[in-house]
N, C-alpha and C positions, 0 to 999 in steps of 0.2 A: 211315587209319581213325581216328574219334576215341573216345577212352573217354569214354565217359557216367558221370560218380561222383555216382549219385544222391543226396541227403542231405536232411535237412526244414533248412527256413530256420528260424533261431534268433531273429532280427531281424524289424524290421517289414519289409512288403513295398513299403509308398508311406516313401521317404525323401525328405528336403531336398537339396538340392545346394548348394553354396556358391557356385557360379560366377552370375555375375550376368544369367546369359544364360536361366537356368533359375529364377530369382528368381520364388517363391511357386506353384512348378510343383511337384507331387509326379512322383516318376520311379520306373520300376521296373527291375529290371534280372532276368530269367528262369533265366539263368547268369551266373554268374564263369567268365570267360574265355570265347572264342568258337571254336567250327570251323570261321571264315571262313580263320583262320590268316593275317591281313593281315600281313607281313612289318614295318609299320614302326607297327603298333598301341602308342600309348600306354601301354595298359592291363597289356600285357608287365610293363611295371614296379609293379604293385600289389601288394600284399602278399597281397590276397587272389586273384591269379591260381594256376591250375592248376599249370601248365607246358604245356610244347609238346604240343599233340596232345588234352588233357585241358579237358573240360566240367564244369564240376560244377552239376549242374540239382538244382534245389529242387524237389522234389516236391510239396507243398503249399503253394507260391504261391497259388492259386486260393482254397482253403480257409482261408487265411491272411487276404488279400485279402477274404474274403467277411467273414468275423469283423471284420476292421478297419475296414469300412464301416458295420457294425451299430452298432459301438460310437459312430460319428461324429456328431456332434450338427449338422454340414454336410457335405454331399459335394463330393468336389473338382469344379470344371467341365471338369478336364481331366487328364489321365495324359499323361507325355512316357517311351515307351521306346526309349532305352536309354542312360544313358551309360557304363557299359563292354561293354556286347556288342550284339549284333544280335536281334531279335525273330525274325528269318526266317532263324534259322540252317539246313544240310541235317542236322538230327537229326532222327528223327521224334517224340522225347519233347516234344524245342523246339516244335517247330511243333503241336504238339495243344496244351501250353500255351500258347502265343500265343494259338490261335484262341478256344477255351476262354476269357482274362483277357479280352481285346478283345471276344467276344460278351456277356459278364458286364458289363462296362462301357457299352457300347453301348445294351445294353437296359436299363441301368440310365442311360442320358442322361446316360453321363459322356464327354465326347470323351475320344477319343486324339489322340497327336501320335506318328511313329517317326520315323526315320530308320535305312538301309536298304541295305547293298550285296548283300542276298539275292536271293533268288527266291521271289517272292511267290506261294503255291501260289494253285491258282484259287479253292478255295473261300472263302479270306482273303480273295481280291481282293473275291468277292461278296460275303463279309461289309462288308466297309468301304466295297462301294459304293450297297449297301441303305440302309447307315446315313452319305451322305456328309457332310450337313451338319455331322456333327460328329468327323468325319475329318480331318487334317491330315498333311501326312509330307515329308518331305526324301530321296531319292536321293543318296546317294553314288553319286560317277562321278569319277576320278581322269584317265579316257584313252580312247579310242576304240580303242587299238592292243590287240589279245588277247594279243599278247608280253610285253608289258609287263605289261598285267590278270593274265595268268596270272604272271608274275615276283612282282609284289608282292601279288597277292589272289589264291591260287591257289586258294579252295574259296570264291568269290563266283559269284554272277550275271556272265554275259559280257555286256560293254557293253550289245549285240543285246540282248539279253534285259531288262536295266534298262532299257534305252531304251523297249520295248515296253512292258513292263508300267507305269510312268511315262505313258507316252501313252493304255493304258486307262483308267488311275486319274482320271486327268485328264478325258477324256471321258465319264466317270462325275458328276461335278462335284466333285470332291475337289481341294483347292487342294494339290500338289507344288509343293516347291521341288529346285533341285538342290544339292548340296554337293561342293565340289572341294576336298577335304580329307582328306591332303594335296595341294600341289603337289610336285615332286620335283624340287629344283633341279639344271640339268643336265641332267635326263631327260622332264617334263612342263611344262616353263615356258614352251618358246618358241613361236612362233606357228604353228608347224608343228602342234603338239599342240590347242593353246587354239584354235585359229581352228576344225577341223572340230568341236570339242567344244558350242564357241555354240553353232555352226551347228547341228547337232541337236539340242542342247535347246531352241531358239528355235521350232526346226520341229515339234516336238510338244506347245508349246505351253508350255513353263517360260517365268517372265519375272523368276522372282531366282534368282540365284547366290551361295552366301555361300562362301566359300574362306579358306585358311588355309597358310602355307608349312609344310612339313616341318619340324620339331623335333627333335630327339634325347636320350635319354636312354640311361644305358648298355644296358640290355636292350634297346631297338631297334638300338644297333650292333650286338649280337651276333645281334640276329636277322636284320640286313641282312648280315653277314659269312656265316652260316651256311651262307644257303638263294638267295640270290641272281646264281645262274652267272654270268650275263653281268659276267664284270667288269672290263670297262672302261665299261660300265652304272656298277655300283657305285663302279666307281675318280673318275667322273663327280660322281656324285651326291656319296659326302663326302670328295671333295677341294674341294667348295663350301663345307664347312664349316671350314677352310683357315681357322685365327685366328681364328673365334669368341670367344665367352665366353657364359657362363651367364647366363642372363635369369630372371627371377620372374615367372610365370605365374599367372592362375588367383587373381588377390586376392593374389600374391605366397606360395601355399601353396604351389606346388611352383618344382620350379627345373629350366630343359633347356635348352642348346644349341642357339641359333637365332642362322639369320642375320643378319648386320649391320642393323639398322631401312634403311638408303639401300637394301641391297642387297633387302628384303623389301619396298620401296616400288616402287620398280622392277620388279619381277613383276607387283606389286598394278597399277603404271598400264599395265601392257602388257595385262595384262587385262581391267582396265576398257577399254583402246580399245576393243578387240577385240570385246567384249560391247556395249558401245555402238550398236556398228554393226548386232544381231540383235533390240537394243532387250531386252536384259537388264540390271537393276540386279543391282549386285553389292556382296558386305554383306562387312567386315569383323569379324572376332570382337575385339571386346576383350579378353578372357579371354584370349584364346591371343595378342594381341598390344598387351598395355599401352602399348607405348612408339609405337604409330604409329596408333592407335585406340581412341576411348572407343564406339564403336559396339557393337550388339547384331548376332548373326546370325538373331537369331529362330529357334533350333534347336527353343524350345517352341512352333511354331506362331505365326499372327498371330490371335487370337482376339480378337473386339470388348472393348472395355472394359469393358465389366460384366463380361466373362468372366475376369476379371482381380481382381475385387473381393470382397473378402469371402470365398468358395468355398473359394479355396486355402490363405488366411491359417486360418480356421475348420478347414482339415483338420488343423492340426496344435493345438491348443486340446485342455484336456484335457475 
């Protein structure tokens, strides 16, 4: 069960992001920390995370959000949630927020962009497919296998269920992409894994994939030591990391333990074959991988070029 530590946000609700993939995109984020409880989450490591188990939901996001619109002399053309937690978490305070920000936005003709290993309640889906044209979003999907799903995301959406709701969204006319981030060297790299993975998102209609190899930072080992039984699973996955070193991420802000660049190219072309062949294009984050990519994932959405202009720059202008 996860504690809910409700508190009012201190801060603005539309922030900047430094990473370049997010560039002139306002983001929001609903909670610090998530009760997806992803075993090898990032986010672990922020200073502003909970701990294990713990949500801290802003209660007057909305309220916030509404004030900070007023005051804007341009509105943004676009919102991207989330980069450290999930919009569709299973709280029930999360998901009335969600719905709540995203109908406030919508009928206010601002699109959204998420990204997503939840469970998109139905009335969200309506909402976002009423209003698709200015809808965008990314699927997280790490693996088709539930053993594994449940190992490292044990309070996500089950593949089945992602898959589904992705294939509504989609015949809604809302443009999905999917996200296979992380991979989990060792445990999701090889084509046992990737190959039935295309193949369903090809089959309900995805045609990018942006992906990223697994990272580490010390709070992901202990969270992968913790909670993770299967270990020769575990024993698997980092003993890949077997002579590492530390890489700079992220504009060189932070710094984690990733694989060797040959040994992360190498996944990357096994997977581009493999997607090739379902006719998915697959996108490289630079952010998360300076040294073998200057590419974008397009995590904020692919919005026309005006949509890009002036809107986003102007949301932060006093």
């Amino acid at each position: 069960m996860t504690q809910v530590i409700p508190i009012e946000r201190k801060s603005a609700v539309l922030t900047p992001s430094s990473l370049a993939c997010l560039a002139h995109v306002p983001t929001v984020n609903l909670t610090a920390g998530c009760a997806h409880e992803c075993r090898y989450c990032y986010a672990r490591g922020y200073l502003t995370h909970p701990g294990e188990g713990k949500v801290t939901f802003y209660t007057n996001t909305l309220a916030k959000l509404r004030e900070e619109l007023r005051r804007k002399r341009k509105k943004p053309t676009t919102v991207y949630f989330s980069p450290s937690s999930d919009p569709f978490q299973p709280v029930p305070e999360v998901l009335d927020m969600a719905y709540d920000v995203f109908r406030f936005l919508l009928e206010s003709e601002i699109g959204v962009t998420f990204v997503t290993k939840g469970r998109i309640p139905e009335r969200h889906r309506k909402l976002l497919a009423a209003h698709a044209p200015l809808v965008q979003g990314r699927i997280g999907l790490i693996t088709l296998d539930p053993a594994v799903a449940s190992a490292f995301e044990p309070r996500t959406a089950t593949p089945v269920v992602r898959l589904a709701q992705t294939a509504e969204l989609i015949g809604a006319g809302i443009l999905l992409d999917a996200r296979l981030d992380p991979i989990l060297p060792g445990v999701t790299d090889g084509p046992d894994c990737l190959e039935p993975l295309c193949a369903a998102l090809a089959g309900i209609g995805v045609r990018t994939l942006a992906a990223s190899v697994l990272f580490l930072r010390p709070a992901v080992i202990g969270s992968l030591r913790r909670h993770v039984g299967d270990k020769p699973m575990l024993d698997r996955l980092l003993n890949s990391f077997a002579g590492s070193e530390p890489m700079a991420i992220h504009a060189g802000n932070s710094r984690v333990r990733a694989l060797p660049a040959s040994a992360r190219l190498e996944i990357m072309e096994r997977l581009k074959s493999i997607a090739h062949r379902y006719g998915l294009e697959v996108l490289i984050c630079g952010c998360k991988n300076p040294d073998i990519s200057s590419g974008s994932c397009h995590i904020s959405g692919r919005w026309p070029p005006a949509a890009r202009e002036g809107s986003q720059l102007g949301l932060f202008q006093p």
